[in-house]
N, C-alpha and C positions, 0 to 999 in steps of 0.2 A: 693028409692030416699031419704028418711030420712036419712038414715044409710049412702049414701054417702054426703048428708050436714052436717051430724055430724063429717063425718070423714076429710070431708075438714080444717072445724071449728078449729078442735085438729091439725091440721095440720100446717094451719095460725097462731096457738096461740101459737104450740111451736117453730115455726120460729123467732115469734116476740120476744120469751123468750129468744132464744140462741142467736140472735142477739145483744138484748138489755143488754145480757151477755157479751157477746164481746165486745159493745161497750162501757159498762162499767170497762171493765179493761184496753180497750188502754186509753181511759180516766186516769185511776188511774196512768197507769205506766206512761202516760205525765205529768201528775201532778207529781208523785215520780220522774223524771227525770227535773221538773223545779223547784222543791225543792232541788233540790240536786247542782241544778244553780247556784241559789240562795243564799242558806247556806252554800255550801261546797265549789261549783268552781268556786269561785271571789275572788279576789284578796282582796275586800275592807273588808274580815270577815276572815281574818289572824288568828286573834286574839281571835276565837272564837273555841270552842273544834270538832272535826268533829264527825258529825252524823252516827258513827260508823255502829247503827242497821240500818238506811234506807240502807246505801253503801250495806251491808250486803243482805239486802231483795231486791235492783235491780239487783248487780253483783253477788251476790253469798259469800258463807262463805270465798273462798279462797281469795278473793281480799279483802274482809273485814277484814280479820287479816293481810294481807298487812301493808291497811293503821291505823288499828291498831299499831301494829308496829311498821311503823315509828313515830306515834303520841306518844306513848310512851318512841320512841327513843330521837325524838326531843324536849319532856319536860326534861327527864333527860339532856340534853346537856345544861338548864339555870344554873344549880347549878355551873356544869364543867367550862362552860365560864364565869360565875362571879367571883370563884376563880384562872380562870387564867388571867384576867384582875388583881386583884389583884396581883399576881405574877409578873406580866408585870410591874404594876405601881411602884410595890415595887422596882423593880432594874431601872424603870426612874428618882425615889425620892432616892438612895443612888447611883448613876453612882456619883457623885460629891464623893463623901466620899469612892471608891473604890481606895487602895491604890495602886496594880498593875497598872491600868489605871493613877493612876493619874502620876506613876513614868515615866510610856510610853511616856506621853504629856509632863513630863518635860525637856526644852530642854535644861535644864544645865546639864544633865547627859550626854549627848552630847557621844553614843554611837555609833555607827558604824558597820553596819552588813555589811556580808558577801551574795556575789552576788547569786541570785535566781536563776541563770541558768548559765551556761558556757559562755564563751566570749561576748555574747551579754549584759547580765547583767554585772551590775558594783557596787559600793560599795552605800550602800544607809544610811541613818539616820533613827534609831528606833522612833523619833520622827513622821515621815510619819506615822506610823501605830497607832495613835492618836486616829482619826475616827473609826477603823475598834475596837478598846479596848476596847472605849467606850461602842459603839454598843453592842458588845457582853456581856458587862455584862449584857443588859437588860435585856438577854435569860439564862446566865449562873451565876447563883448566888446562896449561898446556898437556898433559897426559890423553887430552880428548882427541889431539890431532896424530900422537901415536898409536891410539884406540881406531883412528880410522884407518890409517895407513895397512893395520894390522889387519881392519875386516875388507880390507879390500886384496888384497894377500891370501887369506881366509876365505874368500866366497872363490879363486880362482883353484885353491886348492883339494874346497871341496867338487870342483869340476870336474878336475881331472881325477880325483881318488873316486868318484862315480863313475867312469868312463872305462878305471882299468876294473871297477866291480862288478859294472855289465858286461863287460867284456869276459871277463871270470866265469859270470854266471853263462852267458851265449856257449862258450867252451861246454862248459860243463853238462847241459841242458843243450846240447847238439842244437842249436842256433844261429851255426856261422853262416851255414846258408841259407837260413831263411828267409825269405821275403826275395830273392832274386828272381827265383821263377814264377814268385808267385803273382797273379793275376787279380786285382779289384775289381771285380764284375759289379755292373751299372745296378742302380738302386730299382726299387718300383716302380716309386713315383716317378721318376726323372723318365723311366720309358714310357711310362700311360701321359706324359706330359708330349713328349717324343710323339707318340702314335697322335695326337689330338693334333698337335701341328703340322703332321704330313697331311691329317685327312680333308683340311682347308684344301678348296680346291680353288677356290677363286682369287686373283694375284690381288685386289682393292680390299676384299679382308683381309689378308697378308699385311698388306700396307699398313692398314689401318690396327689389328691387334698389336703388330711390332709398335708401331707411335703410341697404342696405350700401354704397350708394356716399356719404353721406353718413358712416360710420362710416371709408370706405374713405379719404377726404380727410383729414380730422381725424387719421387715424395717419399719412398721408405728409406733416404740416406738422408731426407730432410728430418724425415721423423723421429730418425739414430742421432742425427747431431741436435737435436731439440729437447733429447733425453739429457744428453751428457749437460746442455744449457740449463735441466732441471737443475743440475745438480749444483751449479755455480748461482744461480736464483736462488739456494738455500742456504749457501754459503754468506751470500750478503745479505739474507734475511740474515741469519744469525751474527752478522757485523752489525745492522740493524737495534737488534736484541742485547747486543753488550753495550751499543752507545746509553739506550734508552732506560737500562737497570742502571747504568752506571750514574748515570744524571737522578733516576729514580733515589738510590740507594743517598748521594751525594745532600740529595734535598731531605731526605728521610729525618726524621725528630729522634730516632733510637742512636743512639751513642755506635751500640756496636755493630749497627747497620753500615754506620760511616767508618768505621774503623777499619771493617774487612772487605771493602769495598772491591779491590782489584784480585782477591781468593774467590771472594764469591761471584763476579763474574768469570772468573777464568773456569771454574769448577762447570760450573751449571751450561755455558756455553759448551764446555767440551762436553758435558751427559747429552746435551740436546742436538750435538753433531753425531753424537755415537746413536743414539737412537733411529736419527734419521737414516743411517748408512745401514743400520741392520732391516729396516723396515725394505728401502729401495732396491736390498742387494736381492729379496727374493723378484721385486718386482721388474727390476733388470735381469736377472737369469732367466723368467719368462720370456722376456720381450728379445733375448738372444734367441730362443728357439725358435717364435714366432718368428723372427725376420731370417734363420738361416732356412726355415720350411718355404718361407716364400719364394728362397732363390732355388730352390729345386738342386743342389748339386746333385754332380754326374753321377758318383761313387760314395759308398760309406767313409771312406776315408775323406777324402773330401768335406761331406756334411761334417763328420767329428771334427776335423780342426778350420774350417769355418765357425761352428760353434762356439770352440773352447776361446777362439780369436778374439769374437765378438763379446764373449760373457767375460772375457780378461780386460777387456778395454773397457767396459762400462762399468763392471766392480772395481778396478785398478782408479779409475779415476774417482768412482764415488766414497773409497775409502781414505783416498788419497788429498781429496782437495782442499779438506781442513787444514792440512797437515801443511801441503803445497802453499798453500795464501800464509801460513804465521811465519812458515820460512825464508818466504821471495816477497811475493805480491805485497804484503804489509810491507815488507823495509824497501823490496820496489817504489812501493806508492810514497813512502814517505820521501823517497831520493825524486822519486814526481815531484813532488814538493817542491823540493830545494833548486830544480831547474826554472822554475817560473815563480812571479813576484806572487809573495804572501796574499793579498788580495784578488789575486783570479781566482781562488780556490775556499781559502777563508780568511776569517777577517782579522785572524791572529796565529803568525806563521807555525809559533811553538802549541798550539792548541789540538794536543793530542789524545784525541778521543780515539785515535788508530792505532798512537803510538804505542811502543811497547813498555816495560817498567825503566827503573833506570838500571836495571841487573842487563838488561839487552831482552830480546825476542826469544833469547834459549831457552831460558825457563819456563814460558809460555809453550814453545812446541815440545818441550820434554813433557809438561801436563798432557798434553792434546793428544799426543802420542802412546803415553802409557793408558790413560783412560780410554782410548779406542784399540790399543792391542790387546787389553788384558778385558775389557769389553765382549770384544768379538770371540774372546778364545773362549770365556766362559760363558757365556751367554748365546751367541751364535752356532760356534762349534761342540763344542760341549751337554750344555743345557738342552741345547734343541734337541741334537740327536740323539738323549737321552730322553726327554721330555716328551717329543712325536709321537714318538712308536708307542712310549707308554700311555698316551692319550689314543692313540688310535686305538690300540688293544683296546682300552676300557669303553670306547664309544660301542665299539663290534658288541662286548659283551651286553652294554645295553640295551642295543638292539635286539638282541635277540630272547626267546623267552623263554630261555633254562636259567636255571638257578645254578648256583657255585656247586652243590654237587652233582646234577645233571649232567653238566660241563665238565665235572672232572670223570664221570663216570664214559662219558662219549671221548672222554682225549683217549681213555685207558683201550677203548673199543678202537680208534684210528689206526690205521696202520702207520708207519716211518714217512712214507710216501706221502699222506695224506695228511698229517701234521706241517710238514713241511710247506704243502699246499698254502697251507693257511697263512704262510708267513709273509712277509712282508716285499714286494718286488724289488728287485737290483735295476736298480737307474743309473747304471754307471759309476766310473771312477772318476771322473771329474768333477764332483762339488768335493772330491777328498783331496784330488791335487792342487783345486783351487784355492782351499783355505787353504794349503800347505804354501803356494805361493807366494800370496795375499802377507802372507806373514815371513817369507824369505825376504819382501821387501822391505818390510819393515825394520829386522834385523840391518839389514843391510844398507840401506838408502838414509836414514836417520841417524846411523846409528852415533854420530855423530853427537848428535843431543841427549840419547838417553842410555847410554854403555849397559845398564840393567836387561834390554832389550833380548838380546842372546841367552839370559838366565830365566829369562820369564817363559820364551820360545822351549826351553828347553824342559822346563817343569811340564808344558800343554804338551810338548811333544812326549812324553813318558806315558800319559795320561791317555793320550791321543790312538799312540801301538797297540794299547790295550781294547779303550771304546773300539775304536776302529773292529779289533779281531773280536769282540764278543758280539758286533752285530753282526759279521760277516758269518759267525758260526753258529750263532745263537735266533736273530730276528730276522735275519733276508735269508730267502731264497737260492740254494745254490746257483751262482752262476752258470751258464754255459762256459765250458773253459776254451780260450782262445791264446790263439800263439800271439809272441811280440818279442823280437828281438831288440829293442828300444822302446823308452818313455814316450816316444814322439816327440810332437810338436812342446810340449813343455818344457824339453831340453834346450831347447831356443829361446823360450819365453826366460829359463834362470840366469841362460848367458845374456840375453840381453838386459835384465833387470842389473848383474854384478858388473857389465861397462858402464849403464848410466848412476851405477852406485858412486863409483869414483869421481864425478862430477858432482855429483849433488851432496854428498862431502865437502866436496871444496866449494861449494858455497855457500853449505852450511856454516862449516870455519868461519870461511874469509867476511859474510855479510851478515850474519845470524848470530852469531857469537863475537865477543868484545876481545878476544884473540890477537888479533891484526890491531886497531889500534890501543892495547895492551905494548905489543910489541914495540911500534912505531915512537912512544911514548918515551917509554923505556931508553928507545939508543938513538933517537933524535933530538926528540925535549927538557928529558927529564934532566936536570943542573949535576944530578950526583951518580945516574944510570942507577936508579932506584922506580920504585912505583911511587914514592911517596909524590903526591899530589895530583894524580893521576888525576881523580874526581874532578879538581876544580880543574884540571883542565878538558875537562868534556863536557862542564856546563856551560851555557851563554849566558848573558847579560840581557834583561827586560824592562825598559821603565816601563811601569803603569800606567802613566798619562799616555804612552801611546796605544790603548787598547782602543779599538773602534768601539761607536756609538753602539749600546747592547750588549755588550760581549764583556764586561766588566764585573767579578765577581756580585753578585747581590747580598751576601756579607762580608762585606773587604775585611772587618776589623775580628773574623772566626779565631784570629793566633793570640788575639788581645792586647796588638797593635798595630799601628799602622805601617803598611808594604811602600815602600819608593822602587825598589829593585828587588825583583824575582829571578828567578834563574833555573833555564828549561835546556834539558839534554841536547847540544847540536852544537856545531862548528859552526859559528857566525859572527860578524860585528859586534862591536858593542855598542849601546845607543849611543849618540854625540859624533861619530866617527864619519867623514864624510860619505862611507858607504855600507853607513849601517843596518844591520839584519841582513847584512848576504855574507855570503860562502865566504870562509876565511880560507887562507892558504893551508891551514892543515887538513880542512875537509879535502882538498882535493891530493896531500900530500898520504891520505890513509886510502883516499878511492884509489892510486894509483898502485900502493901497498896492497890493497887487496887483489888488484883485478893481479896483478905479479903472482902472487900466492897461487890465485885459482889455476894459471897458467903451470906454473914449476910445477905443485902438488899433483895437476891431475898428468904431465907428462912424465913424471918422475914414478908416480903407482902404476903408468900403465906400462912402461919399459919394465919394471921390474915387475909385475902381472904377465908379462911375455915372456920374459926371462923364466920363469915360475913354469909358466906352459910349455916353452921346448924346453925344458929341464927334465920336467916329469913325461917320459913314455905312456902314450894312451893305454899299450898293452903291455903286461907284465911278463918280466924276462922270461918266468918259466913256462908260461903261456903261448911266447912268441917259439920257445925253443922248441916244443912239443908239438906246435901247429908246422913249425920249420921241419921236424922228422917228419910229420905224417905227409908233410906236402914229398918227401924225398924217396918214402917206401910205397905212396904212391904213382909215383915217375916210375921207380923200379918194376913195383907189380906191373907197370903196362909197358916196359921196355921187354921184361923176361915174357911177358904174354906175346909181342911182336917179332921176338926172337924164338919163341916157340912157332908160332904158324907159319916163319918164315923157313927156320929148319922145317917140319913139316911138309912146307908148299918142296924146300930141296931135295923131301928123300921119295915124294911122290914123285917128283921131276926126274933123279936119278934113275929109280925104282922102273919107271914107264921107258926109260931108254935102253935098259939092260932088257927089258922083257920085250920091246916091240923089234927086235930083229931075229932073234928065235922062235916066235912064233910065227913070223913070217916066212922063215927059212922049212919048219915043220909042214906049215899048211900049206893047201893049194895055193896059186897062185888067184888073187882075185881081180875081175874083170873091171876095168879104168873106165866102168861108168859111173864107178860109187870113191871116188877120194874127197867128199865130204866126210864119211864116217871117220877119213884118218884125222883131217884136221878136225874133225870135232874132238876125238879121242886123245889126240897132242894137247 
């Protein structure tokens, strides 16, 4: 009877103990999840550094280098947007004192250009394009090409300041050796895939499923590249779409239809590229899952960055190819032009329905550019994932058939656990690294045309730490927490994005922007090494009798007289000249200027991008020096442990030769049919 009151006793005491266990950690983790409220997911403490280790000790290491990472992305982006605010200001404080612009607005040069488009266009005054010169010097001035230099500088910087901060955190967060022992064991799928192909027993099925799974790859890479082909079909639709308003707008009876002609296509075409890239990015991020499930990879690791590859390469382009075509492909196709006679192509060489303003193509991708970043950040990023979940919530409630106090009377009934339930699943960290991406590119790769670029990123990104931490705490589901001693695969994707940055700068520059023959101008042609007459000398010469049959204004007399010589943006002959409308010597004298610039500039940013890189140590001195002791008190601890067993093994060795000749000497003598037990006993 004792024995079982004792045993009850131990019984009750340790129920009370593992309880009061338990309910001491859902305790902690409420507390760590209302601190985390608190100081990290409200809005009103922006301004305040995020509590890295908690994030870290609720979610797990891999989300905590997350928002690591972006906290370190979005400090490095104050330096970038205060020197492009300066860059910005600088060409709002010299637009006055820019002599190209200023000859544009003069209207006593009382120029006369040549119609934008076939019969619907008519002859207009260079003077109209006032506004549009102005503008663009904001963006295109030499401070543009120190603006790049600078973010290419900047993107190598923030590489290596990421590298000694994971590296920090790995220390800190016992990291260092993670992932070396450790093993990626084979997926599900990938074995029930495995088992179905051993259990073919016959070698002419073998045959024959291999040829249809070999026929079967081959059409879902036709499929992948047919997608991305969407995306350039929509890009010349909407080349399409600027011709056809523009010609619309041209013929139009309202005054100020025809006035704002090249605003209002520029505008509407960039809303109707941004629309399309947010509609196709969800339907490209499916069509990424769908084709990495069909290839069965071996391992989770595997599937993840198969995935993240695939949905980076079809939103990468689909965000990107507006952008891509106003930069290259437009001044490409127009140097298409210039290599082959005016009539293979159209029926009037200067008849630029492609071409860009006479400010240059910059202005055009600075629109294209901010209305799809500042698009996707509030709209895509923002909006949605603000928008979603509050939409989903409100559907659920529909469904079902309590009422607002019902439902507030059954949350109060839920447990912790069962609230939680309800919330919303964790799909990953990837559609957060990808917009973060999506949008390093754009900082980075452009930035050349729109210096605001780093300031805008940097406002979404304030914004971004926030949303992000209020649905992580607030609407989704706790994660499962998982270790990571690295970003992964995205740390690849940012280095590769800031080497192909410093290229696509320099030709942005060099072919995008009026820079180069700005310069060439200047200290080759100009009589006084001035800009004055810059203008005329980048127009051509057009008599009007030579426009082909058709293609001839249908109101020649719209200025309220009559045109002899019009004059259209391009290096070429003049009419009467025995080799008129083709390539004059300074077109080839500024191509030759340019392709030099793309050359110098991009070997010159990336020696000193290198330079930058072995300058800056990956790991931090005091990190290396600490890792340097523990590696040296660990040699010690295992030399004094080797130096102990070794003394040890000498005083049992000593020990057994002092005792085995006196015992031998005491005891009998024993019989020599047993001298195993001595050598065993030595």
């Amino acid at each position: 009877r004792v024995f079982k009151r004792v045993c009850v006793c131990v019984c009750v005491c340790v129920c009370v103990c593992v309880s009061q266990g338990d309910i001491e950690g859902v305790s902690e983790e409420t507390n760590d999840r209302k601190l985390l409220y608190d100081e990290w997911a409200s809005y009103s403490v922006f301004y305040k550094y995020q509590p890295i280790g908690l994030i870290r000790k609720y979610f797990g290491e891999k989300v905590g280098l997350y928002f690591a990472w972006l906290g370190v992305y979005t400090q490095m982006l104050i330096p970038a947007a205060i020197v492009g605010v300066i860059v910005f200001l600088y060409g709002c404080a010299t637009v006055d004192d820019n002599i190209p612009s200023m000859e544009i607005c003069d209207p006593r040069n009382n120029i006369t250009m040549c119609p934008l488009c076939d019969q619907a266009c008519s002859y207009w005054k260079l003077v109209t394009a006032c506004g549009t010169a102005r503008a663009s010097h904001l963006f295109d001035n030499p401070a543009t090409v120190f603006f790049s230099i600078f973010m290419a500088l900047w993107a190598v910087l923030f590489m290596e300041h990421w590298k000694r901060r994971q590296m920090r955190l790995n220390y800190v967060w016992d990291l260092t050796g993670f992932g070396e022992e450790e093993e990626d064991h084979n997926r599900a799928e990938y074995e029930i895939k495995v088992m179905e192909k051993t259990m073919r027993q016959e070698n002419s099925e073998k045959v024959k499923m291999d040829f249809i799974s070999k026929m079967f790859w081959q059409l879902m890479s036709l499929f992948s590249s047919s997608q991305i082909a969407v995306t350039f079909v929509i890009v010349f639709g909407v080349i399409l779409y600027r011709i056809s308003i523009k010609a619309a707008l041209h013929m139009s009876g309202y005054p100020a239809a025809r006035a704002n002609v090249r605003a209002t296509v520029k505008t509407t075409a960039a809303i109707i590229n941004l629309i399309v890239i947010i509609i196709l990015d969800e339907i490209y991020g499916a069509i990424a899952r769908w084709l990495t499930t069909l290839e069965v990879p071996k391992t989770d690791k595997s599937f993840e960055e198969r995935l993240i590859f695939k949905t980076f390469i079809l939103k990468f382009v689909n965000a990107f190819t507006p952008i891509v075509y106003l930069a290259f492909f437009r001044v490409s196709f127009i140097l298409f032009i210039y290599f082959f006679p005016p009539s293979a192509l159209f029926d009037f060489a200067p008849s630029p329905s492609l071409q860009c303003a006479h400010a240059g193509c910059l202005m055009e991708l600075c629109i294209q550019l901010c209305i799809t970043m500042l698009g996707k950040q509030l709209i895509q990023n923002n909006l949605f994932e603000i928008g979603i979940p509050k939409l989903k919530k409100l559907m659920r409630r529909r469904k079902s058939d309590m009422d607002s106090k019902e439902e507030e009377e059954q949350n109060k009934a839920l447990q912790r656990h069962e609230k939680d339930h309800i919330l919303g699943p964790f799909v990953g960290l990837s559609p957060e690294y990808m917009e973060m991406i999506i949008q390093f590119g754009m900082v980075t790769l452009f930035v050349a045309s729109f210096p605001l670029a780093p300031l805008f990123a940097l406002l979404n990104n304030i914004i971004e730490i926030r949303l992000d931490a209020k649905k992580f705490v607030m609407e989704l589901r706790r994660p499962i927490a998982a270790k990571a001693r690295d970003i992964g695969i995205w740390y690849n994707l940012l280095r590769g994005l800031s080497k192909v940055a410093v290229i696509v700068n320099a030709f942005v520059i060099s072919f995008t922007s009026d820079f180069i023959p700005r310069l060439v101008y200047q200290y080759v042609y100009s009589p006084d090494g001035t800009m004055h007459g810059f203008v005329n000398h980048t127009l051509s010469y057009f008599n009007v009798s030579d426009f082909q049959p058709g293609t001839d204004p249908l109101m020649p007399m719209h200025l309220g007289y009559k045109v002899d010589i019009c004059r259209y943006k391009d290096y070429r002959e003049p009419p009467g000249s025995s080799t008129q409308y083709e390539l004059s010597k300074e077109f080839w004298a500024i191509l030759a200027a340019r392709l030099t610039f793309v050359i110098v500039f991009q070997n010159v940013v990336m020696l000193m991008s290198d330079f930058v890189d072995w300058l800056i140590p990956d790991i931090p001195k005091d990190i290396s020096l600490q890792m340097h002791k523990e590696k040296i008190l660990m040699v010690e601890l295992f030399m004094k442990e080797e130096q102990g067993k070794r003394l040890a093994a000498r005083d049992n060795h000593n020990q057994d030769s002092y005792t085995s000749p006196s015992s031998a000497y005491q005891s009998p003598p024993q019989p020599r049919s047993r001298p195993v037990s001595y050598a065993n006993y030595s």
